[in-house]
C-alpha distance (Angstrom), angle and dihedral (degrees) to the residues before:
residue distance angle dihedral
X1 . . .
X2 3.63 . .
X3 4.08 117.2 .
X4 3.67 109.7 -102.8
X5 3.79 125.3 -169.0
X6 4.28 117.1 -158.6
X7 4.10 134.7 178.2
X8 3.53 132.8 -178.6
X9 4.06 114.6 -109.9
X10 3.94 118.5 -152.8
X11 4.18 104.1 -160.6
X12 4.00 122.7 157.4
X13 3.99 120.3 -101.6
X14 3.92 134.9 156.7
X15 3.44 89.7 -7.2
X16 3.26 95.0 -52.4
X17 4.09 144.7 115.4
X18 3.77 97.6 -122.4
X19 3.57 125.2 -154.1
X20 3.99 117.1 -156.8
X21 3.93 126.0 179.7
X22 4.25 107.2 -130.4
X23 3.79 113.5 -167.0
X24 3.51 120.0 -175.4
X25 3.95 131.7 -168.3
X26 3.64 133.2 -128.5
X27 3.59 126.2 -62.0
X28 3.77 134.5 27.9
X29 4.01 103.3 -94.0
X30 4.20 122.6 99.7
X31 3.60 118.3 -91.1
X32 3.40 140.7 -153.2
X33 4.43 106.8 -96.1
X34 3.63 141.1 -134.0
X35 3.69 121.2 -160.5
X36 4.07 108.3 -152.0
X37 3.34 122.7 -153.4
X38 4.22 126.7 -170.3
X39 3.75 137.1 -137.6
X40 3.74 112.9 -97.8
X41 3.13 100.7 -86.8
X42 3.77 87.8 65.7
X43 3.47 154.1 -133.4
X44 3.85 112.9 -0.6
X45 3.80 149.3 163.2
X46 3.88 80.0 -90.9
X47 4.03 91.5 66.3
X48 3.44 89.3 37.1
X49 4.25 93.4 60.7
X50 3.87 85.3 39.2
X51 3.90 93.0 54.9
X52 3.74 96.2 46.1
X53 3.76 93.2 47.2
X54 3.77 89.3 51.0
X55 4.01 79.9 52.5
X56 3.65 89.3 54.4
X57 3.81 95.2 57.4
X58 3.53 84.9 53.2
X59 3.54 110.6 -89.6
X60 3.70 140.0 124.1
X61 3.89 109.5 -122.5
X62 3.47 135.4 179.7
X63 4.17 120.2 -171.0
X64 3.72 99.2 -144.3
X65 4.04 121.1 -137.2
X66 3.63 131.8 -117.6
X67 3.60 116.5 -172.7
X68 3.69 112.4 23.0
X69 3.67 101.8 -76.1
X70 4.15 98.4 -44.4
X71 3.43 136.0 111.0
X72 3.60 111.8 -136.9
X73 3.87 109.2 -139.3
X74 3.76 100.7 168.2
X75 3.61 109.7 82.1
X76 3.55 98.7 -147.4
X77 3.88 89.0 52.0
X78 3.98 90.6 49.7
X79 4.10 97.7 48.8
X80 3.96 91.7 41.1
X81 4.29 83.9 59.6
X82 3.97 91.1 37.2
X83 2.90 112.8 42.5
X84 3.81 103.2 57.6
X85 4.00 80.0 39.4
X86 3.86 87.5 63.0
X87 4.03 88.5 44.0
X88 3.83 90.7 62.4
X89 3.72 126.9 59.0
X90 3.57 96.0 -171.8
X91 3.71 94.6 60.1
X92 3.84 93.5 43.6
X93 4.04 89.4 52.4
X94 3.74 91.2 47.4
X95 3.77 89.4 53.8
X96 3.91 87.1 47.9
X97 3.81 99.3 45.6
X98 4.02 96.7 45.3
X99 4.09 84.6 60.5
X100 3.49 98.1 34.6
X101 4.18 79.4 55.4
X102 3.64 84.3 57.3
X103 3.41 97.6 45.6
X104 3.65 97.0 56.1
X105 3.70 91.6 49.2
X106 3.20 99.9 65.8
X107 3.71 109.1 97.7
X108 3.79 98.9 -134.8
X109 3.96 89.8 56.4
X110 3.85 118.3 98.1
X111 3.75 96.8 -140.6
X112 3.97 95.1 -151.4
X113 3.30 92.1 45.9
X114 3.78 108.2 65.4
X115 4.23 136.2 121.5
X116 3.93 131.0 -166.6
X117 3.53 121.1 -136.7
X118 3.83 120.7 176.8
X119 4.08 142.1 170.3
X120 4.09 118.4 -141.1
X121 4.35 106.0 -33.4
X122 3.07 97.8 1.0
X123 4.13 97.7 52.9
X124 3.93 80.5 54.7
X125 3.75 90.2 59.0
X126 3.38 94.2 52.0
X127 3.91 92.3 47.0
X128 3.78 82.3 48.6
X129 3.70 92.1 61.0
X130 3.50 89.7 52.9
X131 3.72 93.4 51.3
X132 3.71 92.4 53.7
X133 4.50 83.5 53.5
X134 3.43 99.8 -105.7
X135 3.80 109.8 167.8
X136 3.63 99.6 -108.6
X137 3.79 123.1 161.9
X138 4.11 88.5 -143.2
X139 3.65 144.6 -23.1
X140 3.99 113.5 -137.0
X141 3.83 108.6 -179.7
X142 3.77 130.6 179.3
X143 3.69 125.9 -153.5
X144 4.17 85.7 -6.5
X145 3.25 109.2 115.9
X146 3.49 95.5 152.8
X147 4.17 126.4 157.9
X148 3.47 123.1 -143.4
X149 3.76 144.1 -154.7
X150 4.12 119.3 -57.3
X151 3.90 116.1 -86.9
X152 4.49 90.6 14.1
X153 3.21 92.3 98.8
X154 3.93 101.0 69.8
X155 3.40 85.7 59.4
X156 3.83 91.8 77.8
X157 3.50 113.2 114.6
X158 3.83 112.1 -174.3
X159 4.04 135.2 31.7
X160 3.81 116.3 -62.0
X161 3.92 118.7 -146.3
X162 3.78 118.1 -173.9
X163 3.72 127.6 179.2
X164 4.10 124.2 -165.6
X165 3.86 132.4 178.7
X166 4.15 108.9 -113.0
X167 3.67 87.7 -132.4
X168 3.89 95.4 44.9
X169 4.00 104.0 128.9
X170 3.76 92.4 -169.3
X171 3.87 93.4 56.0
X172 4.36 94.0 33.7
X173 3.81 112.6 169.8
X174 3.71 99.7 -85.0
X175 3.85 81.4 63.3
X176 3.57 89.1 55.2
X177 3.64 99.0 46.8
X178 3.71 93.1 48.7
X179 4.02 90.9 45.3
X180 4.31 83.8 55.9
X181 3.45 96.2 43.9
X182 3.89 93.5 54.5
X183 3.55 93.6 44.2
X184 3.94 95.9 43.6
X185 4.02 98.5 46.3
X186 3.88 81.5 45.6
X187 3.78 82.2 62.4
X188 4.40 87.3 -130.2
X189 3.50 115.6 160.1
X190 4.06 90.2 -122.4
X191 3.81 127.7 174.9
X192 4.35 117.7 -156.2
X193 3.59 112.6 179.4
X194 3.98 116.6 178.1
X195 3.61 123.1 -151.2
X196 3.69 111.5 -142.6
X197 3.69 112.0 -123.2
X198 3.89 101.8 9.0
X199 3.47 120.8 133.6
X200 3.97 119.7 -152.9
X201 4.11 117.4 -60.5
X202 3.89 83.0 18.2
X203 3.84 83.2 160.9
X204 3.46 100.8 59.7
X205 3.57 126.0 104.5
X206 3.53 112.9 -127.9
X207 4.04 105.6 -98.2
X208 3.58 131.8 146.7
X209 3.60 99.6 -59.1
X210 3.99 141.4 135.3
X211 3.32 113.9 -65.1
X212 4.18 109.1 -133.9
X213 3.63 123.8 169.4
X214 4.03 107.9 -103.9
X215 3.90 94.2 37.9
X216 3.03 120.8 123.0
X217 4.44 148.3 152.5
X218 3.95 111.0 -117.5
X219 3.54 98.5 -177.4
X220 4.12 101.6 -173.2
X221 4.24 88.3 43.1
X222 3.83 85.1 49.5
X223 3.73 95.4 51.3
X224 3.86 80.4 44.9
X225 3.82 98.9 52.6
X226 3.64 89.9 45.5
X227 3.99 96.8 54.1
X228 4.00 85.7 48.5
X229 3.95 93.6 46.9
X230 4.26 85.3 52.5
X231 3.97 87.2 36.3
X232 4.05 76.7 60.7
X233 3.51 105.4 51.5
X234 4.00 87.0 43.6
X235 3.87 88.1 66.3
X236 3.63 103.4 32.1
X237 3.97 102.1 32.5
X238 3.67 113.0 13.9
X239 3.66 118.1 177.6
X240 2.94 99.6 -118.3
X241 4.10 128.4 35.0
């Protein structure tokens, strides 16, 4: 296993005093980075193991914040800050850019050479900065099969994967259809994969989280979703070029 080195970074965003995990890999050179983002309930031990085994393939990754440094267990709590989050792509690109600005700062990231990859709200950040042309390498979202506002779109600049549980009641098929449709008249090279079976956050662990009807851990589709999200950054930002 390759030694790893992380810190907690406090930045402001939405009001809020964020707090983002940054793992970095070996050595001293820039890397290729990977902006994480978490489900809505936000950033956990779960984004935490993702970022650091990003940073053991080599690249710098940060697992962005949502809600000021707390995890929001009560479900009722967590949708009442989500969903008008998700209603507003202003806020959800603020979010984005304040830990992309991070991100870039640090001085092992290679600033053109960057990706998003999200689960749930904060996927749809991430495909939010990529609506408002950010030069991202590629978006991979899970269970974030968000739409956004006419004509944004277009302004995509790199390959959009998205993944979604087949049994996922907050992403149904119409969601699906409209997601493709978007991406496709946008002419985006875009990716959906469905994994038969899964129900929403399918890739999370089970931790002390919300529980909402239609949630549930799938762990072979999660180990599956994973392997395509790294099969992603392989293509689109491979540590070496």
């Amino acid at each position: 296993m390759t030694t790893i080195t992380t810190r907690t970074v406090e930045y402001p965003a939405d009001g809020l005093a964020m707090i983002g995990h940054l793992a970095l890999p070996a050595g001293a050179d820039r890397r290729p980075a990977v902006l994480l983002g978490p489900e809505g309930p936000g950033l956990s031990d779960v984004e935490r193991r993702r970022a650091d085994a990003l940073a053991e393939l080599g690249y710098v990754a940060l697992a962005f914040d949502l809600h000021g440094g707390r995890y929001l267990r009560d479900r009722e709590e967590m949708l009442a800050r989500c969903l008008p989050l998700l209603a507003d792509p202003d806020r959800m690109r603020d979010i984005g850019h304040a830990a992309l600005d991070v991100l870039r700062a640090e001085p092992r990231t290679d600033p053109d050479r960057i990706a998003a990859i999200g689960y749930g709200t904060g996927g749809a950040i991430g495909l939010e900065l990529a609506r408002d042309g950010v030069n991202l390498r590629a978006v991979g979202t899970v269970n974030a099969l968000t739409t956004g506002r006419p004509g944004e779109t277009a302004r995509i600049r790199c390959p959009v994967w998205a993944g979604v549980g087949s049994e996922d009641p907050i992403m149904p098929p119409a969601q699906r259809d409209a997601f493709a449709a978007e991406m496709q008249a946008a002419g985006v090279d875009w990716r959906l994969v469905v994994y038969g079976g899964a129900l929403h956050a399918f890739h999370n662990p089970p931790v002390d989280q919300p529980v909402v009807p239609g949630v549930g851990y799938h762990p072979q589709h999660a180990q599956r979703a994973w392997r395509d999200v790294v099969d992603l950054l392989a293509e689109c930002l491979p540590v070496t070029e």
